[in-house]
SENU-20619 format. One line per field, with one value per residue (C-alpha): x, y, z; residue number from 1; residue in one letter. Coordinates in Angstrom, 1 decimal. Layout:
BEGIN
xx: (X/...) $
yy: (Y/...) $
zz: (Z/...) $
kemi: (NUM/...) $
sevo: (A/...) $
This chain:
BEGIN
xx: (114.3/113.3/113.0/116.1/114.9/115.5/113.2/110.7/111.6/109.4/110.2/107.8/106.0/105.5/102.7/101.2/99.0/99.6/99.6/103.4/102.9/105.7/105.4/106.2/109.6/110.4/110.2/112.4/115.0/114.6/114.4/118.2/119.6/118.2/119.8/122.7/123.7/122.2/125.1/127.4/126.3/126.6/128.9/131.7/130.5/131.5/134.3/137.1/137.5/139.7/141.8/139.7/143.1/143.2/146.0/147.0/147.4/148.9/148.1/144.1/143.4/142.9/142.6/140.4/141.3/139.6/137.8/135.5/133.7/130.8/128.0/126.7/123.8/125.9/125.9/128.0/130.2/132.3/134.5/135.0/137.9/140.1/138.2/140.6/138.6/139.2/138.3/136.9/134.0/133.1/129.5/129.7/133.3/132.6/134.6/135.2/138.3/140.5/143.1/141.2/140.9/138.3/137.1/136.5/133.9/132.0/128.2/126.1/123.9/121.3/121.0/118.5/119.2/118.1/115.0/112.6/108.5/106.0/103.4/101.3/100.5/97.3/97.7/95.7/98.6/99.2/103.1/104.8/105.6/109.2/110.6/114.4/115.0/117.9/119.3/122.7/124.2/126.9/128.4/128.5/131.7/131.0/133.0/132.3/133.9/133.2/134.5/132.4/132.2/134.9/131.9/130.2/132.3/131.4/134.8/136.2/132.9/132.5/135.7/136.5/134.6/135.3/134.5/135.0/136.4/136.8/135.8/135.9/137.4/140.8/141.6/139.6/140.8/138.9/140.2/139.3/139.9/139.2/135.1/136.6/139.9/140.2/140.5/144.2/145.0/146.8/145.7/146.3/144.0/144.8/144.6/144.2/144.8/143.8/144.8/145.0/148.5/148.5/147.3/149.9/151.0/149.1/149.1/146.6/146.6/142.9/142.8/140.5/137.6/136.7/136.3/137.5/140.4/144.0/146.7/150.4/151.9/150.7/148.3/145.3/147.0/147.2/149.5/150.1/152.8/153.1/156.7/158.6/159.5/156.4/155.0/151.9/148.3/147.5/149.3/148.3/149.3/149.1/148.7/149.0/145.9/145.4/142.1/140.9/140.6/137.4/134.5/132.6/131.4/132.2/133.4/136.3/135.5/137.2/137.0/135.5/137.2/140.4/140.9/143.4/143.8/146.7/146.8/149.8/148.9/145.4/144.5/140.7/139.0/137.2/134.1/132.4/129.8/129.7/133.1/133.0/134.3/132.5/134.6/133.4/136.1/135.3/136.7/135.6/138.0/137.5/137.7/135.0/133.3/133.5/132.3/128.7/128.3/128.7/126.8/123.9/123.2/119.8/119.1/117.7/120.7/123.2/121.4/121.6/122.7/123.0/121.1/124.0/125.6/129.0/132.4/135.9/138.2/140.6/141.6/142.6/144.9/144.8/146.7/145.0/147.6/146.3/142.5/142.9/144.1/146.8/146.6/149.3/148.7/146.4/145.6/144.1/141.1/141.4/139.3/140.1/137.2/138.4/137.2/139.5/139.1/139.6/142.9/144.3/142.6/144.7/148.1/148.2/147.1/150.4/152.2/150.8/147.8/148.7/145.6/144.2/140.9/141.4/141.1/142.9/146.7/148.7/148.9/152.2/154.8/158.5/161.5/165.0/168.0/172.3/175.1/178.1/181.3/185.0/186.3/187.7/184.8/182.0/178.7/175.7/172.2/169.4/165.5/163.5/159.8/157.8/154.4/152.4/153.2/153.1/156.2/159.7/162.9/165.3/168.9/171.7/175.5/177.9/181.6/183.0/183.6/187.7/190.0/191.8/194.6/197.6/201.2/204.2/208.0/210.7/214.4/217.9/220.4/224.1/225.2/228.7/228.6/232.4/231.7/235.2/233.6/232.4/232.1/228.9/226.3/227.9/226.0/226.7/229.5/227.9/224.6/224.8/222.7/222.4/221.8/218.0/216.2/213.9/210.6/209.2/205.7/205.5/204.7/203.1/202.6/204.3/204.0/207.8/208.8/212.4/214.1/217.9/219.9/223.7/226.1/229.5/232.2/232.7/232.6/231.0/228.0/228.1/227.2/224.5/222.7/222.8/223.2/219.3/217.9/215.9/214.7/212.3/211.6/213.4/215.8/216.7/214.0/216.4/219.4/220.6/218.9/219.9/218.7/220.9/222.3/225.3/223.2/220.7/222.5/221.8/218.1/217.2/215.0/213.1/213.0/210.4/211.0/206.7/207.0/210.4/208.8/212.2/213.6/216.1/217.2/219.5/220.9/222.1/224.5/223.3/226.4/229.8/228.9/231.1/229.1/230.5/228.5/224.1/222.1/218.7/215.8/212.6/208.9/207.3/203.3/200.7/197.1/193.8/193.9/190.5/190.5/190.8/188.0/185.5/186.3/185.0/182.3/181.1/181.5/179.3/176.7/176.7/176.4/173.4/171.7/171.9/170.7/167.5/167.0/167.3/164.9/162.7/162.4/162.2/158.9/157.2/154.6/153.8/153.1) $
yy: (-30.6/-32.3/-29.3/-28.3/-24.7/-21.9/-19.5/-18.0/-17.6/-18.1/-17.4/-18.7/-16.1/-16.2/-15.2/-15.7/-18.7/-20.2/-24.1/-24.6/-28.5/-30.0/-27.9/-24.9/-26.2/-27.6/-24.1/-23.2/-25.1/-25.1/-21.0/-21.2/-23.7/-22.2/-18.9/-20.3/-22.4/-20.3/-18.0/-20.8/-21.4/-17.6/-16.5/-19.2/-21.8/-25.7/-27.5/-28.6/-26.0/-28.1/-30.8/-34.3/-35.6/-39.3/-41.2/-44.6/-46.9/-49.7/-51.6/-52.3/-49.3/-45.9/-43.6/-40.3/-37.8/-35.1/-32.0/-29.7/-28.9/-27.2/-29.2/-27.0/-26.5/-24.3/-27.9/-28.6/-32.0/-32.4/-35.4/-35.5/-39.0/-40.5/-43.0/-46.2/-48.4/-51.0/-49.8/-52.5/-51.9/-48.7/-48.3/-47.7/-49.9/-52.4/-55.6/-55.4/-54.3/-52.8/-51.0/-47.7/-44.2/-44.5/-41.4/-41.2/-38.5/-37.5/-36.0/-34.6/-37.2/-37.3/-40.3/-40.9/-41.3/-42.7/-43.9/-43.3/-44.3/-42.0/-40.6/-40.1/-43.7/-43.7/-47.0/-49.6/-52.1/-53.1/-52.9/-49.9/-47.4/-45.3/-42.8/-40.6/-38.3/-36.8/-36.2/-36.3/-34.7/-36.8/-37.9/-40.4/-42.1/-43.9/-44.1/-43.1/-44.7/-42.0/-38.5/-35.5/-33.2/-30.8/-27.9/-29.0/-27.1/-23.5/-22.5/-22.8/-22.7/-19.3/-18.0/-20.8/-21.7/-25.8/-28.6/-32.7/-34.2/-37.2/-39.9/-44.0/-45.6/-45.1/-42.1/-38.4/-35.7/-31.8/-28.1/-25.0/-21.2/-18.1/-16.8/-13.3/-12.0/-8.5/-7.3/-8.7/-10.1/-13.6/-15.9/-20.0/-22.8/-25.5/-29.1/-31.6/-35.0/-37.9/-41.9/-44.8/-45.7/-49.1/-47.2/-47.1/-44.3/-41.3/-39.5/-36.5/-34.5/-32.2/-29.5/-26.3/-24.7/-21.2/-17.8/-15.4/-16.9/-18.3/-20.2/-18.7/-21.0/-21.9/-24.1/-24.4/-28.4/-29.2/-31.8/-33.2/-36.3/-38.2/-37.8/-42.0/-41.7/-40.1/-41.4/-39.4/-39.7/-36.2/-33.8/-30.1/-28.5/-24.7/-23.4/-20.0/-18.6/-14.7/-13.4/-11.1/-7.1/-6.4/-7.6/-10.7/-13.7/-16.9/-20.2/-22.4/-26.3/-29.7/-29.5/-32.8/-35.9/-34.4/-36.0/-38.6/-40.5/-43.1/-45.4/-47.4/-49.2/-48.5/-45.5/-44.1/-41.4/-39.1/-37.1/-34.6/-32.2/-31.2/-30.1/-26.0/-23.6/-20.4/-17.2/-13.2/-10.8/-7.4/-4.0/-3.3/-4.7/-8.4/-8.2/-6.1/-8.3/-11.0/-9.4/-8.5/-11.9/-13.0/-10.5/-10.4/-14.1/-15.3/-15.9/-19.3/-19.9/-19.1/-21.4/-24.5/-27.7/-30.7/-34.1/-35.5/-32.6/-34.8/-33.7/-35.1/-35.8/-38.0/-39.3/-43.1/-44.9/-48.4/-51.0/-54.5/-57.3/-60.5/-60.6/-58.1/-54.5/-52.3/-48.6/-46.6/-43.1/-41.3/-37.5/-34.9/-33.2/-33.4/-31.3/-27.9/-28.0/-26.2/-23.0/-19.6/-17.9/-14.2/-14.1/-16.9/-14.5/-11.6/-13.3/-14.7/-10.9/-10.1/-12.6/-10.6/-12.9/-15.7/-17.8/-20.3/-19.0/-19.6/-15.7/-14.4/-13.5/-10.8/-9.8/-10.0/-12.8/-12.9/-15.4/-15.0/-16.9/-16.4/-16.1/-17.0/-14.8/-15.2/-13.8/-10.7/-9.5/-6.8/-8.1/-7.0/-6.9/-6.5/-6.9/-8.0/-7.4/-9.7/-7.8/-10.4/-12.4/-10.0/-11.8/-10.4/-11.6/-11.0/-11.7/-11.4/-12.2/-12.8/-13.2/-16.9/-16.2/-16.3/-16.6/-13.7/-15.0/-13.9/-14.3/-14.2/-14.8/-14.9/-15.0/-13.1/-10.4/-9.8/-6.5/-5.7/-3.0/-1.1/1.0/2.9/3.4/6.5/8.5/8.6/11.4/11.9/11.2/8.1/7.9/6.1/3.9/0.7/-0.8/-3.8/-4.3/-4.5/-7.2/-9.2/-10.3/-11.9/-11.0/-8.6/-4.7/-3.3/-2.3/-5.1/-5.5/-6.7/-7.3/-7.5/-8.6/-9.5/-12.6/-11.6/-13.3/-14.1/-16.0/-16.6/-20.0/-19.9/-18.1/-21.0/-23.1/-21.5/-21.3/-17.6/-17.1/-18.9/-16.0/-13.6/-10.3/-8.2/-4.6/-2.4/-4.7/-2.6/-4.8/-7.4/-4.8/-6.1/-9.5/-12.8/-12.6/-9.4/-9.1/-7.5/-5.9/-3.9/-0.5/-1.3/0.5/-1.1/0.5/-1.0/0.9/0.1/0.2/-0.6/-0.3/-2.7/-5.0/-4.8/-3.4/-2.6/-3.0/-0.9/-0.5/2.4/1.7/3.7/3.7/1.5/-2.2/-5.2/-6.8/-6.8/-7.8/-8.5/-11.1/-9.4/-11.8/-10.5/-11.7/-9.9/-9.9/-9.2/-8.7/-7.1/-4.2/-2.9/0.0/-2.0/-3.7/-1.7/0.4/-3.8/-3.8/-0.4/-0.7/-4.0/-2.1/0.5/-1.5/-3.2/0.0/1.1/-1.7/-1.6/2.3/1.5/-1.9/0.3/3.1/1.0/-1.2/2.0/2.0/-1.6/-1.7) $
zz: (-19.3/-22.7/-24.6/-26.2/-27.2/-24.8/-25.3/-24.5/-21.0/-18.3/-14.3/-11.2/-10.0/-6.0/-4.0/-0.4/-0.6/-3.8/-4.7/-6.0/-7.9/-9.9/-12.7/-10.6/-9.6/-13.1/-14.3/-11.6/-12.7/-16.2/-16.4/-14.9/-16.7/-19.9/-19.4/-18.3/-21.6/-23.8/-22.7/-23.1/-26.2/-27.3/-25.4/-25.3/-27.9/-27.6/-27.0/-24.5/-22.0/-19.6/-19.2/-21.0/-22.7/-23.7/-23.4/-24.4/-21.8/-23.9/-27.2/-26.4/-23.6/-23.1/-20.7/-20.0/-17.8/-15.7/-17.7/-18.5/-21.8/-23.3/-26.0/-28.4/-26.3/-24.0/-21.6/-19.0/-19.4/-16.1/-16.3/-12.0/-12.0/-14.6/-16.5/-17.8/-20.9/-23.0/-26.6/-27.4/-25.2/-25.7/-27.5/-30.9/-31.3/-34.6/-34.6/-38.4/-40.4/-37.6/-39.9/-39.7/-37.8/-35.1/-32.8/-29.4/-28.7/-25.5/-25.1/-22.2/-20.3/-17.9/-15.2/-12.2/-9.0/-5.6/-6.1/-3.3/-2.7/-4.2/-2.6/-5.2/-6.6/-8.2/-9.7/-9.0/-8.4/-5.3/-6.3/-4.9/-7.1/-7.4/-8.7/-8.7/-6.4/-7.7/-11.5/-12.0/-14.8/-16.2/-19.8/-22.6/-24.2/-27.5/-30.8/-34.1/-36.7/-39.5/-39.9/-39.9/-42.3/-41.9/-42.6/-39.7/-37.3/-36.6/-35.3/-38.9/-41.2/-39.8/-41.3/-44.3/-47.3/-46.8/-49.2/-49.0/-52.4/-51.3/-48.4/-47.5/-44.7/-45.6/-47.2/-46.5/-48.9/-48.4/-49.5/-47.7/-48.9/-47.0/-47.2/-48.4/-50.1/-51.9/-55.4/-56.8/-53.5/-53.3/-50.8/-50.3/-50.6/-48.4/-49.2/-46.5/-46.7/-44.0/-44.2/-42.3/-40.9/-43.1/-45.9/-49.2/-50.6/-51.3/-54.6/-55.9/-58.6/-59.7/-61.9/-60.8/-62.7/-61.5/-63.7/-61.2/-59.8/-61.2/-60.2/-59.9/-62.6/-66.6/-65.5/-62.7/-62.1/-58.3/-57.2/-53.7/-53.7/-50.0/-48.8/-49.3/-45.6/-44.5/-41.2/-40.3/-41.5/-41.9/-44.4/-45.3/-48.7/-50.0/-53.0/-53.7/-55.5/-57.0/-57.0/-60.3/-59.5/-59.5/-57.0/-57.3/-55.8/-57.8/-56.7/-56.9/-58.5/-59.0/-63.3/-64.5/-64.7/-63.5/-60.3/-59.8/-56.6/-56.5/-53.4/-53.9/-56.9/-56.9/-59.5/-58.9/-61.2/-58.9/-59.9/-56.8/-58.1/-54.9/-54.5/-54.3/-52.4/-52.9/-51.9/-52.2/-53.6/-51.7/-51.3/-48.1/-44.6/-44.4/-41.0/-40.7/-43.2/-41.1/-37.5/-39.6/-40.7/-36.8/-35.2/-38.6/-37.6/-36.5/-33.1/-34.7/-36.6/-33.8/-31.2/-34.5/-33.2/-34.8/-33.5/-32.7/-30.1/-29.0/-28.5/-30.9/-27.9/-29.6/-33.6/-32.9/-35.2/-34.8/-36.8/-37.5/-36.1/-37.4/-36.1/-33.8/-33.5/-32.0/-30.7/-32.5/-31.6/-30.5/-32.1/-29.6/-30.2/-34.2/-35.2/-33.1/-30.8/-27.8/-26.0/-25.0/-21.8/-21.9/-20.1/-22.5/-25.7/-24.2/-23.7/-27.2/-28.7/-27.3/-29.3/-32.8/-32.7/-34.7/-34.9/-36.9/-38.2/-41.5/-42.4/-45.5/-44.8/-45.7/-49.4/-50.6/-50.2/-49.3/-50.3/-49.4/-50.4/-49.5/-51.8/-50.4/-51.8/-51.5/-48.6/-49.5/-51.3/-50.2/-49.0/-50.8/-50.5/-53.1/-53.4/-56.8/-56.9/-59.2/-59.1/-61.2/-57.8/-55.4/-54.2/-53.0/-53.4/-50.9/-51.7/-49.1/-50.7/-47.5/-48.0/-46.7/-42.9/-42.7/-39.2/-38.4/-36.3/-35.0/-37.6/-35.3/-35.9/-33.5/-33.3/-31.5/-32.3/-30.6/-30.2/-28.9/-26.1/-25.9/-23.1/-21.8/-17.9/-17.0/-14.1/-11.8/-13.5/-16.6/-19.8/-21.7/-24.7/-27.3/-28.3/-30.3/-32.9/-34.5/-38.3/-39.9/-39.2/-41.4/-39.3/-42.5/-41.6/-45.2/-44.8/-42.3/-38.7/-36.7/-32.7/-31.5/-27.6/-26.9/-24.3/-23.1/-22.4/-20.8/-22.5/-20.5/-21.2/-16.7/-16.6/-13.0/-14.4/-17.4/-14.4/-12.9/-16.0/-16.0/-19.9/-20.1/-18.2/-20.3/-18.7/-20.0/-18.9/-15.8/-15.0/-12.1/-9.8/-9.7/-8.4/-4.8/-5.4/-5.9/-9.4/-10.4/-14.2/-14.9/-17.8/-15.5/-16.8/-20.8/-22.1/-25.2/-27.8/-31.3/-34.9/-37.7/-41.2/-41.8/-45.7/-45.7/-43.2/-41.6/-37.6/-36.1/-32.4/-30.4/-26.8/-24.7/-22.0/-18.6/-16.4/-16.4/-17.5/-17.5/-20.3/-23.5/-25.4/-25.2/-26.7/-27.8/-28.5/-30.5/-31.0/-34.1/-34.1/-36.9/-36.6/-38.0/-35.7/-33.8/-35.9/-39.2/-38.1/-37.1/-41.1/-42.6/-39.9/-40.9/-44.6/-44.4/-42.5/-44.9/-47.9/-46.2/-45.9/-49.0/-50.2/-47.6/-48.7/-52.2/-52.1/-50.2/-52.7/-55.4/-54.0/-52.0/-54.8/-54.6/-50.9) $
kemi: (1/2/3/4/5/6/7/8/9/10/11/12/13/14/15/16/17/18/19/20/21/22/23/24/25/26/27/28/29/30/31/32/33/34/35/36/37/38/39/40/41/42/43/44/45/46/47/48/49/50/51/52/53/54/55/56/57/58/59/60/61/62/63/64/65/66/67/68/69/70/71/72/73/74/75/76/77/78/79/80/81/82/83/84/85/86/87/88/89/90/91/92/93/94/95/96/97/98/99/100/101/102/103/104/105/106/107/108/109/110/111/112/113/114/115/116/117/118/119/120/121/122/123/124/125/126/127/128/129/130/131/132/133/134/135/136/137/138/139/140/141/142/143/144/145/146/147/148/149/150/151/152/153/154/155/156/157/158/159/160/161/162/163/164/165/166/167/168/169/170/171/172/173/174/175/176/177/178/179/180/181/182/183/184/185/186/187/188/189/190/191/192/193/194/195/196/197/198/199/200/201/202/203/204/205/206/207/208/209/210/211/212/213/214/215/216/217/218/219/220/221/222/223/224/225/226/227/228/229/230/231/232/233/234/235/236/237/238/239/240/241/242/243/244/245/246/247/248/249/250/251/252/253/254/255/256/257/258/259/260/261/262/263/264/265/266/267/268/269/270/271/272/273/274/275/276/277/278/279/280/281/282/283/284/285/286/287/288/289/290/291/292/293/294/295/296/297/298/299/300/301/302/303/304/305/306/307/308/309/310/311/312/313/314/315/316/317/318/319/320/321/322/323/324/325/326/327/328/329/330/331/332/333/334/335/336/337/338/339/340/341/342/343/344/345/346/347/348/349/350/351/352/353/354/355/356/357/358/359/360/361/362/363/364/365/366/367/368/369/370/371/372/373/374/375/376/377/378/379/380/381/382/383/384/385/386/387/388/389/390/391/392/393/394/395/396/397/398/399/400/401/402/403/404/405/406/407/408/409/410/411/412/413/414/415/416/417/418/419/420/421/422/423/424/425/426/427/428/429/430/431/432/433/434/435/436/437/438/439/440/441/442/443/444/445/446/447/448/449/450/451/452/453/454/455/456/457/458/459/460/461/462/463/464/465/466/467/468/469/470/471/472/473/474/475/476/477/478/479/480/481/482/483/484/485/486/487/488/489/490/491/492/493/494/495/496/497/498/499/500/501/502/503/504/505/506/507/508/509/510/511/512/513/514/515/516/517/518/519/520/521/522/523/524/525/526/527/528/529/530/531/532/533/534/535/536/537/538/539/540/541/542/543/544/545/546/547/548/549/550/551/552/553/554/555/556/557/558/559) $
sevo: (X/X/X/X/X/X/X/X/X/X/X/X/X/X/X/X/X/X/X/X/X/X/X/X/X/X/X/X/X/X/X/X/X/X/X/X/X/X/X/X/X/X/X/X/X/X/X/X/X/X/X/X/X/X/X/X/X/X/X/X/X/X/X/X/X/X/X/X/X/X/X/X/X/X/X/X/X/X/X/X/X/X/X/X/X/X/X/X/X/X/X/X/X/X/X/X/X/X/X/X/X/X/X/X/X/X/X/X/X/X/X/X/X/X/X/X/X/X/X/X/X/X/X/X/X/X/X/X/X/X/X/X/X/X/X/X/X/X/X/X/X/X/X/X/X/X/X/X/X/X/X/X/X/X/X/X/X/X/X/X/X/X/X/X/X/X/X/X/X/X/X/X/X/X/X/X/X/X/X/X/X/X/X/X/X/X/X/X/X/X/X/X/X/X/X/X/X/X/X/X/X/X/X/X/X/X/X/X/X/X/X/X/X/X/X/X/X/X/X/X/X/X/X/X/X/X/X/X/X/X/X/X/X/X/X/X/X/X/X/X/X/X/X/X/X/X/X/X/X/X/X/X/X/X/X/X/X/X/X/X/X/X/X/X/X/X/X/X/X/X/X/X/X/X/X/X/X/X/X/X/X/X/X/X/X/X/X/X/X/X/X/X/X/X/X/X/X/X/X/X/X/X/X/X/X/X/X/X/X/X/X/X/X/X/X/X/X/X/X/X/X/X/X/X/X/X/X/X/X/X/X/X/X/X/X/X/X/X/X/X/X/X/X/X/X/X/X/X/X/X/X/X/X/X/X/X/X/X/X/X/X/X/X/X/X/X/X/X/X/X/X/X/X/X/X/X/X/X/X/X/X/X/X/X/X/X/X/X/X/X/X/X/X/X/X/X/X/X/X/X/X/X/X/X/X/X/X/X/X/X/X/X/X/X/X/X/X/X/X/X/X/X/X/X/X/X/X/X/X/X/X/X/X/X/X/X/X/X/X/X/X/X/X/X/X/X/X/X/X/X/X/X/X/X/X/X/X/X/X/X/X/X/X/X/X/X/X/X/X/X/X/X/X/X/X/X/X/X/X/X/X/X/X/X/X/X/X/X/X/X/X/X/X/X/X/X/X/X/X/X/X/X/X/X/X/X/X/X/X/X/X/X/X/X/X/X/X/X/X/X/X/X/X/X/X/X/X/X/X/X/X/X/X/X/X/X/X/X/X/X/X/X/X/X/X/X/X/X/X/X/X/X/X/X/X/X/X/X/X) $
C-alpha cells in the first residue's frame, strides 16, 4: 500500500491446497486498487469531482462540505459529513503577518482502525501485542501559505506555455501564451495579477524580448494599471500578439531591466531570467498538434506526481485586524482543479464549447461601434478591414429613433337644409354643401369622422338638452325611440382636397325634414400609414444588405 507505482501488475493466483499468508491478501487488494486509480489517474485526472465547497462561517471559521475528488494518484478523497474549523487550527496555519492569501487544500490519508490482539506475537514481552483490523481511507486538511507554481497544473500546462515573473507574499504576477499558434496568426498573452486585499495599488509595466513575435502597436511595452475603485485581488489582462509567417519555435522574454512594479509608493526593479514562455509556430491543425502531445506521452510521465499530491479547495483572503485576523472572502477552487463527467463534456459541446484551455483562439478580430444620425436620414452600414491586424471594423449608423404619433384637429360646420317636402318615393330636390374647410394638418391623406348635432330653435328641445346630442352613422336606429332626431332623413358625405389640405362636407336630405338647418362636427387625423412604413422598414433592410454583401465581397480574400 506503500508503493505509489502501479505497475507491474501482479494478481493471486489460487489453487487447491495452497498456504495463502498476508502477503497473498495484500496483493489482493493492492492489484485492485492499483488498476483502479491508475484509471483515475488516466482516465479522469485530479481534482474536485463533487461538491467539497468551503464556506465561511464568520470572521475566524470555515466550513467544509460534503465531496468527492480525485489526487493525482487516481485516489479517492470522500468527504462523508460537513466539517466546521477554526482556521486557526488547522495544520500548517502560521500565527505571523495575517494580511495575506492563505489556501486551504485537502490530500488522501490512510488511518487504522480497531485494534484487535495478535495472534502471532513472537516477542518476548509479556505485554500483549496489537494491531488494526481495519484501514479507513479518509483525508487531510492543512493550509499552505504559498502559491504553487501556476506550471504545476496539468490541466493548463498541457495546453499553455506558463511563466512566474514575479512572487512574495503580497503580490504574484505570471503570463501565459498558447503552446502553438500558426504562421501570421494573432493570438493574446494573458497577464495575471494576484495581491493581498490590504495590498496598495498595483502598477506593471515590462517590455518583451522575442525575435519571432511583435506586438500590435510601435512598441513591445506592456502596461497593466489597477482600476482606483478596484476591489478584487485577482485581475487578468490581454494583449494581442502577431506571430511571424513562417514556422519556428522561439520564445517570448521579460527584456532586461524593464520591469517595473509599483505598489503604492513602493517602486521595485524586477529582473527574472527565468521568465519565458516558449511557443511553436506550425502549419499543421493545432488541435491535432495538441491531441499527439497527449497521447505521445510516457506512460512514466503521464503517471508523474508531485510529492506533495493535495488538492486547492479554497484561496483565503484574510485581513489583519489589530493582532489578529479576519476572513474576507473566500475564492473557490482557484486554480481550476475540477474534473468533467461525460454527460457534463457533452452538454457544454452543445453550447459551441467554450472552454478555458488556454488553446489559441480564432484568427482574426472584430470591433464594432454606432453612429447615431438625424432622424430623417438613411441608415448605413459599412465594414473596414485592417489586415496588418487582422481586425474588422464594423460600423452601424442608425437614425435617432423618432415618435410617430397621431396629429388631429377638430372643429364644426352649419349647413342650411331648404328642403320644399316631397312626396313618399320620389327622389330628393337638392344636396347642400358647405364651404372648404381648412384641417391645418398640411397636405396629404387626412382621416375625418363626421357627425351631426340638430340645431332647433324649440325651446322645449332647448330643455332637454337635445341640441348637445351628436350622432354618428345610420341614424335610423334611433327611429321610434326615445332618442329619435328630427335629422334621421339627412346622409352626410366628406370631400378631400389632399394637395390643398382642405375638405369639404355636404348633406343630402332623404325624405321631408323639419330641420332647417344641421350642425356638422369634424375630427381630422394624420398618421404614418402601414404602407408608408413598411417602404422605411424595407429600405433600411435593404441598405443593410447591401452593405453585408458588399463588406462580404470586399474581405472574401482575407478570410
Amino acid at each position: 500500500m506503500k508503493n505509489l507505482r502501479y505497475f507491474p501488475f501482479e494478481r493471486n493466483l489460487f489453487f487447491k491446497g495452497k498456504l495463502l499468508t498476508v502477503r497473498d491478501f495484500e496483493s489482493e487488494q493492492k492489484y485492485f486498487n492499483d488498476k483502479r486509480r491508475l484509471l483515475n489517474r488516466l482516465i479522469y485526472g485530479s481534482g474536485v469531482v463533487s461538491g467539497l465547497q468551503v464556506i465561511r462561517v464568520d470572521d475566524k471559521q470555515i466550513s467544509m462540505e460534503t465531496g468527492v475528488a480525485l489526487d493525482t494518484l487516481g485516489r479517492e478523497i470522500v468527504v462523508a459529513s460537513p466539517v466546521k474549523m477554526k482556521l486557526s487550527m488547522i495544520d500548517g496555519f502560521k500565527n505571523n503577518d495575517y494580511a495575506k492569501n492563505v489556501y486551504l487544500c485537502i490530500s488522501y490519508d490512510e488511518k487504522g482502525k480497531e485494534q484487535v490482539y495478535s495472534v502471532n506475537n513472537n516477542s518476548s514481552s509479556s505485554e500483549e501485542q496489537s494491531e488494526y483490523n481495519r484501514v479507513m481511507e479518509s483525508y487531510k486538511i492543512f493550509i499552505k501559505e504559498e502559491a504553487p507554481d501556476p506550471a504545476a497544473f496539468e490541466h493548463s500546462n498541457q495546453f499553455a506555455s506558463i511563466c512566474l515573473i514575479y512572487d512574495d507574499s503580497q503580490v504574484r504576477i505570471w503570463q501565459s501564451t498558447p503552446r502553438y499558434v500558426n504562421p501570421g496568426e494573432i493570438f493574446e498573452l494573458t497577464l495575471h495579477i494576484e495581491k493581498t486585499i490590504q495590498t496598495p495599488r498595483i502598477e506593471f509595466e515590462y517590455a518583451l524580448d522575442t525575435k519571432h513575435f511583435s506586438l500590435n502597436s510601435s512598441s513591445n511595452v506592456l502596461a497593466f494599471s489597477e482600476p482606483l475603485d478596484g476591489q478584487t485581488t485577482a485581475y487578468q489582462k490581454t494583449f494581442s500578439i502577431k506571430a511571424s509567417d513562417l514556422p519556428a519555435k522561439s520564445e517570448i522574454t521579460l527584456k532586461s531591466d524593464s520591469a517595473k512594479l509599483s505598489i503604492g509608493d513602493k517602486l521595485l526593479h524586477i529582473t527574472s531570467k527565468e521568465a519565458t514562455n516558449v511557443i511553436e509556430i506550425i502549419t499543421g491543425a493545432i488541435k491535432d498538434r495538441l491531441l499527439a502531445d497527449y497521447y505521445d506521452r510516457s506512460l512514466d510521465k503521464a503517471v508523474e506526481f508531485t510529492s506533495d499530491s493535495c488538492i486547492y479547495l479554497a484561496k483565503i483572503c484574510l485581513l489583519q485586524m489589530g493582532s489578529t485576523y479576519m476572513i474576507e472572502k473566500i475564492d473557490p477552487v482557484p486554480f481550476g482543479e475540477y474534473i468533467y463527467n461525460t454527460t457534463i463534456l457533452n452538454q457544454l459541446a452543445g453550447f459551441g464549447g467554450s472552454g478555458s484551455t488556454g488553446a489559441t483562439k480564432a484568427s482574426y478580430r472584430a470591433k464594432s461601434t454606432t453612429v447615431e444620425l438625424n432622424a430623417n436620414e438613411t441608415p448605413k452600414f459599412s465594414v473596414d478591414y485592417n489586415e496588418a491586424n487582422q481586425l474588422f471594423d464594423f460600423k452601424l449608423s442608425l437614425p435617432k429613433s423618432q415618435k410617430i404619433s397621431n396629429e388631429v384637429t377638430k372643429g364644426y360646420v352649419d349647413i342650411p337644409v331648404k328642403s320644399k317636402g316631397i312626396k313618399p318615393f320620389s327622389k330628393p330636390e337638392k344636396s347642400f354643401f358647405s364651404d372648404e374647410i381648412d384641417h391645418f394638418l398640411g397636405s396629404g391623406q387626412v382621416f375625418v369622422v363626421t357627425g351631426m348635432e340638430e340645431l332647433s330653435g324649440d325651446p322645449i328641445s332647448g330643455m332637454l338638452n337635445r341640441s348637445e346630442q351628436v350622432y354618428f352613422g345610420d341614424n335610423d336606429v334611433f327611429k321610434d325611440t326615445q332618442y329619435e332626431s328630427e335629422i334621421n332623413n339627412i346622409a352626410i358625405g366628406t370631400l378631400m382636397y389632399p394637395q390643398k389640405g382642405t375638405f369639404r362636407i355636404g348633406v343630402k336630405p332623404q325624405g321631408s325634414t323639419s330641420s332647417t338647418s344641421v350642425r356638422v362636427h369634424w375630427w381630422a387625423f394624420k398618421q404614418l400609414s402601414e404602407e408608408q412604413e413598411g417602404l422605411a422598414s424595407e429600405e433600411a433592410i435593404n441598405e443593410i444588405q447591401s452593405g453585408l454583401l458588399e463588406a462580404a465581397g470586399s474581405t472574401e480574400s482575407g478570410t
